[in-house]
N, C-alpha and C positions, 0 to 999 in steps of 0.2 A: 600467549604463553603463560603470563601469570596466573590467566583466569582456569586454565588448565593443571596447573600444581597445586593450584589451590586443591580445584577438585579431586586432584588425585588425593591430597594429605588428608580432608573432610572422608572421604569412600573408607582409605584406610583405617583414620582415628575409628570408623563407623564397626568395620569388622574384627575390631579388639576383642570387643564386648562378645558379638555373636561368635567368636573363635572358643572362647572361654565360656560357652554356654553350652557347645556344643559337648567340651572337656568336662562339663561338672556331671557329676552321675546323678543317674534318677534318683529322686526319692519314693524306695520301696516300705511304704509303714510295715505289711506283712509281714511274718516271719514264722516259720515251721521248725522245729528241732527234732532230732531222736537222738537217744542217750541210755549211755548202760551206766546202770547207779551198783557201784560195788557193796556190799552191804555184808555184816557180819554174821555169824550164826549166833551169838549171843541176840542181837537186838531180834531175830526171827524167835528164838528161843522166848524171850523179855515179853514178845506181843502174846506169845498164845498163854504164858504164865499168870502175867504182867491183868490180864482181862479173863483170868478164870473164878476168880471170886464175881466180877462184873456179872456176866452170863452166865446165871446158877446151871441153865441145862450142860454146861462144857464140863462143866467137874461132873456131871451124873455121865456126862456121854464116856470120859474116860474115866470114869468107875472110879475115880477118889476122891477124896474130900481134902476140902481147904488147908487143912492142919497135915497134911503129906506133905513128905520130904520129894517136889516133882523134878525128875535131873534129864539132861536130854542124854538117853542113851545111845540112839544112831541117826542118821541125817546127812543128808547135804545142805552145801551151805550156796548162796544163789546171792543174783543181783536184780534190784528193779530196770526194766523195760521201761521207759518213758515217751512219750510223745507228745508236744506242746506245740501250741500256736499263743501267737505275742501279736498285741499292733500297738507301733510305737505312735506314742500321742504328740511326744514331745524331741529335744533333744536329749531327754534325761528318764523320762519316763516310758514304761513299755506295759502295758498290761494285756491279760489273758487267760487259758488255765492249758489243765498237763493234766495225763492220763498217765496211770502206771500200771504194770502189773510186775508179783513176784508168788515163787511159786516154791512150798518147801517141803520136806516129808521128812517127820521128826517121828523118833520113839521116845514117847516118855515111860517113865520108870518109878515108881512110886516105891514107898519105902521097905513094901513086901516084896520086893524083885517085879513084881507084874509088870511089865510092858504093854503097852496100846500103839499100835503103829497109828501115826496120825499124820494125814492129807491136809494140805492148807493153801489156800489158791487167796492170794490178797490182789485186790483189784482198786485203787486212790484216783480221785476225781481232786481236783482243787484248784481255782480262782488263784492268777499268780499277779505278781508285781514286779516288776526289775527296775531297778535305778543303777543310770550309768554314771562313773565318778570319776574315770579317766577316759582320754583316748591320745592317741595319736593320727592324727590326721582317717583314713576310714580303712586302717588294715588292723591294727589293732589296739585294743580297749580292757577296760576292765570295771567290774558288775557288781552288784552285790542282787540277790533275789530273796522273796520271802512267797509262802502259798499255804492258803488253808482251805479245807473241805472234809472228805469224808473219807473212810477205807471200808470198804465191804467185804468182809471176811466171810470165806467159805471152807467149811471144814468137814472132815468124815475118815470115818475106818479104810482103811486099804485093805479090807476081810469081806467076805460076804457075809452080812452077817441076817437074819430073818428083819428082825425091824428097821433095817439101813438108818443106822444111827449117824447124821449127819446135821449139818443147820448151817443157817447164815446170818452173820451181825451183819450189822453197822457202827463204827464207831467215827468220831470226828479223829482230824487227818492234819497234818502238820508238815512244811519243812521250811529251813533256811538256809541257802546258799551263802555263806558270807564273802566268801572270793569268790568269781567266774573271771576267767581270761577266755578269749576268744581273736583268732587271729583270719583276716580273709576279707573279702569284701561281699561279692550276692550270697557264693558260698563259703564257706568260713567252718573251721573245728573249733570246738571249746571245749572247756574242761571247769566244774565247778568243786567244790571244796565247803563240803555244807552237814548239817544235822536233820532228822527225821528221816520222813518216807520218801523221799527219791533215790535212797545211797547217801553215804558219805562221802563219796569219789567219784562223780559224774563225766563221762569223757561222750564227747558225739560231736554230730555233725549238725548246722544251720543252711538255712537257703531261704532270702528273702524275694520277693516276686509281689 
């Protein structure tokens, strides 16, 4: 009988372990995001201003010269698209990059009334980093991110015009997320709170696998 409780207490202590193995979740490094970044009409304004001395053909394309007063006369105002993939290295660390796109149609207005209706299609490539600095157990956390790369800027008349006066830059590419909250376990929403080209105000969805 002893030699029997024994056995049964040893089986038991034995299935603790593999009870609570079975409980603990995978670890998924992976991770995918998509996210709509809110973004202002000033800063779309800022970019095509901001880089018309940069790209001497943009000031010949809309026919002014650098010393014009350029003001945005009509437009919509848009958010970036994004899509990212992360693989967590660490507990703290997550590296990877993020795609964006934003898309805007400005008139500008130079200091003679002239208007040029202008098409701008911005497309951001960018190498990211995340560091995690809080959690609570694995539903929710909080982030900070940083990403640098490029923005390929495509731009043109919304006219027909005989020479289809259009072009495409490249310029180097920038953002920082300095808060991310994120709540959920494979799948999970967040939301980040950052500067540059993703938005200012990132809201979307994750899913690790």
């Amino acid at each position: 009988m002893k030699k029997l409780l024994v056995a049964i207490i040893i089986a038991g202590l034995l299935s603790v372990p593999a009870a609570k193995a079975q409980r603990a979740p995978v670890y998924t490094p992976n991770e995918i995001s998509l996210s709509y970044g809110l973004s202002a009409m000033s800063l779309a304004t800022g970019l095509v201003v901001r880089y018309a001395n940069y790209i001497g053909d943009l000031a010949d394309f809309i026919e002014v010269s650098s010393g014009d007063n350029i003001r945005v006369n009509s437009g919509g105002t848009g958010g970036f698209v994004n899509l990212g993939y992360s693989y967590q290295t660490s507990k703290t660390w997550h590296f990877g990059a993020n795609v964006g796109y934003y898309r805007m149609n400005l008139g500008l207005e130079d200091n003679t009334g002239k208007v040029d209706p202008l098409r701008v299609n911005l497309v951001t490539i960018m190498n990211t980093a995340r560091v995690n600095w809080f959690r609570t157990g694995d539903i929710f956390g909080m982030y900070s991110k940083a990403g640098i790369g490029c923005m390929i800027t495509n731009y043109g008349l919304m006219v027909d015009t005989p020479d289809e006066r259009k072009g495409t830059k490249v310029f180097p590419a920038a953002h920082v997320s300095a808060v991310g909250l994120e709540v959920g376990r494979g799948f999970r929403g967040f939301m980040e709170l950052g500067f540059g080209l993703q938005g200012f105000l990132q809201m979307g969805v994750k899913a690790r696998f």
